[in-house]
N, C-alpha and C positions, 0 to 999 in steps of 0.2 A: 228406306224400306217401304216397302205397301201396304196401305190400309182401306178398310173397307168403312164408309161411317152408312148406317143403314138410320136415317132419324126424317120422320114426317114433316118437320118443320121447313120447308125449303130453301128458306133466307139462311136459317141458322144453320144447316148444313151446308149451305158456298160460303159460309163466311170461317165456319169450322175448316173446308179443304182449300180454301185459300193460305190461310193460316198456315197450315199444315205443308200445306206447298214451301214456304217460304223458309220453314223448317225443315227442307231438306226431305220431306216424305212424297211418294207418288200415292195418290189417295181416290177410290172411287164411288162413288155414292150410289143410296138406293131410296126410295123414297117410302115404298109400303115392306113389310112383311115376309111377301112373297115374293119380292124382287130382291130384297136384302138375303133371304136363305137361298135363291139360285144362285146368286152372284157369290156366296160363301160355299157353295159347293161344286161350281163349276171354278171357280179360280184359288190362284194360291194369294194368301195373301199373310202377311204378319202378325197382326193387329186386326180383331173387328169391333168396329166401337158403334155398340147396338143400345139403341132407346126401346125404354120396354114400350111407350105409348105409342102401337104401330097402328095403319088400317090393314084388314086383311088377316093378319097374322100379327098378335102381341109380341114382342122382343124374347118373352119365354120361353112363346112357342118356337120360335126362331131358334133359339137357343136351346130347347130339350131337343129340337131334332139332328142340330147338327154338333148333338154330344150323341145321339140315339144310333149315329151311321157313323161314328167314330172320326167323327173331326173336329181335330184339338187344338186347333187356332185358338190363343189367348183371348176369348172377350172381357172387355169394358162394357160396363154397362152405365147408361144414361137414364135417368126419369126426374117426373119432375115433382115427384112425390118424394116423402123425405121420412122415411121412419125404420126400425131395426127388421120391421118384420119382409119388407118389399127387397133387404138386403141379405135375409136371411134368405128371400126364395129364390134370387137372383146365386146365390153362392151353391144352394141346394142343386140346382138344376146345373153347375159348373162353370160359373162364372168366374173370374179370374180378380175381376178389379168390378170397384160401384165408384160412381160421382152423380150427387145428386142437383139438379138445377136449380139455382144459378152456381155457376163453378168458374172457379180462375181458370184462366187459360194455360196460364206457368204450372198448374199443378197437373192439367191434366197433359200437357208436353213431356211432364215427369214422371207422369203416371207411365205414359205410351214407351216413353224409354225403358223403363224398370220391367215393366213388362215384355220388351225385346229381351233386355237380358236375364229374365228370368226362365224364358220359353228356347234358348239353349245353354242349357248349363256349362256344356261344354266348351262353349267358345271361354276365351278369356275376355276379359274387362276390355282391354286392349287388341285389338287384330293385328297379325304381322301376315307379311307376304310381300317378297319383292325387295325388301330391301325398308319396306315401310311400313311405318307403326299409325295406325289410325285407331281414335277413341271413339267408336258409336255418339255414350253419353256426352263426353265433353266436346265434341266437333274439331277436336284436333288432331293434325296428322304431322307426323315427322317423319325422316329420312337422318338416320345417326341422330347429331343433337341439331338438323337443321329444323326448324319450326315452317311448315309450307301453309301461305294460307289458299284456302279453295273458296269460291261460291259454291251458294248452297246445292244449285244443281252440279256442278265440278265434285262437292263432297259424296254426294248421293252414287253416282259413277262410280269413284274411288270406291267408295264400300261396296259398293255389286260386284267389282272386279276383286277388291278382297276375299271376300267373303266366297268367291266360287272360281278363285286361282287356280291355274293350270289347267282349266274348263275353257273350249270352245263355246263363246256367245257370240250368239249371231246378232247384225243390229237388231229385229222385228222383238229379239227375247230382251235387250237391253231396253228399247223405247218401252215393253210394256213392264217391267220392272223399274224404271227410273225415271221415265216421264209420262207414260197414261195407257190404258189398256186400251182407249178408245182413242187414240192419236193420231192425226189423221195430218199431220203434217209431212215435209222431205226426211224421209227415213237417214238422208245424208248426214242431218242433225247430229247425229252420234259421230259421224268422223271429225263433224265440227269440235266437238265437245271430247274427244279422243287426243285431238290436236291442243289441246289447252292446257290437257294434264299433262301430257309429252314435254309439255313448255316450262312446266313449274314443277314435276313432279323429275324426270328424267335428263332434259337438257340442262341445265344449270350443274348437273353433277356426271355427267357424261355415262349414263345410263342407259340401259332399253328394257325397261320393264311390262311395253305393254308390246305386246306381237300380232301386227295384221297375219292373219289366215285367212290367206288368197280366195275369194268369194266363198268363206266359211263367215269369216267376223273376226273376233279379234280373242289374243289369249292372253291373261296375267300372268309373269313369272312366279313360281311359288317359293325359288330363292334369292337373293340380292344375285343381279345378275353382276357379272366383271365388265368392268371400266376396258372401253377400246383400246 
């Protein structure tokens, strides 16, 4: 899924979206204030994990404004101050989640999950479509009782094509929900990475769960499709 991390520190935020990469998240960063709230109100994104210590614009303000024009993106909040009251303002102003600095990385991986599934209730724990059951939290996907394993970008796919089954995606909407809004590589990457799931998720069970649309992009089935 996507995330925005808007945090000053420059090192600590590529080392925070590498991380997060590696975790299966497409992640893009903002350095001040005012580039963390355009970037959270011009794009969509899942998660915004905002430091209140900004230049330009504090994390609060950041955050009362984009609860102020009604965008209700989950934020995390980051600072590096550590008391009830800096937690109290951060929840006042609609904060979702606090971690104060220094923080594990496992917790806030768990945070960033609980927070996916908290911000739609109506999904279940589990995603079905197609024939296939994938776990957000736990990174596991099955087909019946087969257990498929994915790479982390293979998983990342998987759950955007779950999660918006029966939907026409075009590559340019998959590369910037699954690999970078600022990705500036061969867009063919995604046929590459189409082909891989086809290999573990469909061929081995003689399936056609993922359907090119002829210079549209490609569609998920949203039922087990029938065996040839």
């Amino acid at each position: 899924m996507r995330l925005l991390i808007v945090e000053d520190e420059r090192e600590f935020a590529e080392t925070l979206r590498k991380g997060l990469v590696a975790e299966g998240f497409t992640v893009d960063t903002a350095h001040t204030g005012t580039d963390g709230l355009w970037a959270a109100t011009e794009q969509d994104y899942d998660v915004i994990v905002l430091d209140i210590m900004l230049p330009e614009l504090s994390g609060y303000e950041v955050l009362r404004r984009l609860r102020h024009e009604e965008i209700w993106t989950p934020v995390l909040m980051l600072t590096a101050k550590d008391g009830e009251h800096d937690e109290a303002d951060a929840f006042d102003l609609g904060a979702d989640d606090y971690l104060s600095k220094p923080f594990s990385y496992v917790v806030l991986v768990a945070r960033l999950r609980a927070l996916l599934r908290r911000a739609a209730p109506v999904r279940p724990a589990v995603l079905t479509a197609g024939g296939i059951q994938l776990d957000p939290a736990a990174r596991i996907v099955h087909r019946g009782q087969n257990r498929i394993d994915l790479t982390a970008r293979e998983f990342g796919l998987l759950e955007f094509f779950v999660r918006r089954a029966g939907e026409v995606l075009a590559k340019n909407e998959i590369l910037t929900h699954v690999w970078d809004a600022h990705y500036e590589g061969d867009e063919n990457v995604v046929e590459v990475y189409v082909g891989y799931l086809r290999r573990k998720i469909d061929v081995p069970f003689g399936t056609h769960t993922i359907e090119t649309v002829r210079g549209l992009g490609y569609r998920f089935a949203t039922e087990a499709p029938a065996s040839p």
